[in-house]
C-alpha positions in Angstrom: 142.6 -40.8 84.1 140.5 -41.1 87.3 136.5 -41.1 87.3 134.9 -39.4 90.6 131.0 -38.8 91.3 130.1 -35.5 92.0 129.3 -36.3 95.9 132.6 -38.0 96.1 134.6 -35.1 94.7 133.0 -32.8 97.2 134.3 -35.0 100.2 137.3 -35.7 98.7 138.6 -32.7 97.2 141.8 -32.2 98.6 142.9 -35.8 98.1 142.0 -35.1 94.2 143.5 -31.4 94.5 146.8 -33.6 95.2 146.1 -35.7 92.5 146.1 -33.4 89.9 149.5 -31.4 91.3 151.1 -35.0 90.7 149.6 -34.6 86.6 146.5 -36.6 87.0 143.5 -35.5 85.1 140.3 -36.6 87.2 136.8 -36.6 85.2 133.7 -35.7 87.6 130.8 -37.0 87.5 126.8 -36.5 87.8 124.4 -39.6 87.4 127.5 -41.3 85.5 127.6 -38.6 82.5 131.1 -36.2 82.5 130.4 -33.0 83.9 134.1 -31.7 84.4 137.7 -32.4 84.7 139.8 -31.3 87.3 143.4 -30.4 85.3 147.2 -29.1 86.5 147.1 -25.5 86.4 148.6 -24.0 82.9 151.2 -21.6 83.6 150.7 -18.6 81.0 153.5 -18.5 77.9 155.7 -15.3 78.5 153.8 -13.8 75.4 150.7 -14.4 76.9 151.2 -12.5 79.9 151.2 -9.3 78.2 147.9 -8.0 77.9 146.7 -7.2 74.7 144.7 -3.8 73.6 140.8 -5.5 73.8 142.2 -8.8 73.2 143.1 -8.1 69.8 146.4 -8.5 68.3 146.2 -5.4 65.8 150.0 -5.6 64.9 149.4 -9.0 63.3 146.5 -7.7 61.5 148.0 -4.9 60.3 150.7 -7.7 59.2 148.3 -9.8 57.5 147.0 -7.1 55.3 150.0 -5.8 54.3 151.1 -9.2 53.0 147.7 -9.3 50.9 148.7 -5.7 49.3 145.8 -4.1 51.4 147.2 -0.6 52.5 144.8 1.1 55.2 145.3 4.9 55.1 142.6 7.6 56.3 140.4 6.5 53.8 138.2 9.1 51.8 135.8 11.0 53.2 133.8 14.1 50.9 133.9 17.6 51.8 130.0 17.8 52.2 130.5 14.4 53.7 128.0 16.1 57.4 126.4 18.5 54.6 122.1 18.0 55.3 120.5 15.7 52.9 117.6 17.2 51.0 114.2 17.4 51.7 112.8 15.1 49.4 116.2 12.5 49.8 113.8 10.1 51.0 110.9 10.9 48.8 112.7 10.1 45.7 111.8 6.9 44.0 114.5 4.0 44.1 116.5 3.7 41.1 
């Protein structure tokens, strides 16, 4: 692993570009503390190139819950469920 200042990686940038290509990992720099390190490109897994909905893999989640006995359905909601509350709902005293 190679160790460049910050002022040297800006001159010498393509020399450390080719670096890298060859595997190298080079740590930059600033006032002698690690600021960042210059890596080979990852190429993406095959599964990872197919974009997921939001980022979220819902299929495994779905997955996951099934194998927990959690069924997801529509849920319940009540008839009166957008019904208008009462005048005095909020006047009542709490329980």
């Amino acid at each position: 692993m190679k160790t460049v200042s910050l002022q040297e990686a800006t001159r010498d940038l393509d020399a450390l570009a080719r670096a890298v290509e060859q595997g190298e990992i080079v740590t930059v720099t600033r006032d002698g503390k690690p600021v960042l390190d210059l890596v080979p490109h990852a190429k993406p897994e095959p599964a990872e190139t197919e974009p997921k909905k939001g980022g979220i893999d819902w299929e495994a989640g779905e997955a996951y819950l099934r194998s927990r006995g959690i069924v997801r359905g529509r849920g319940f909601i009540a008839d009166d469920f957008d019904d208008p509350l009462p005048e005095d709902f909020l006047l009542r005293p709490l329980p």
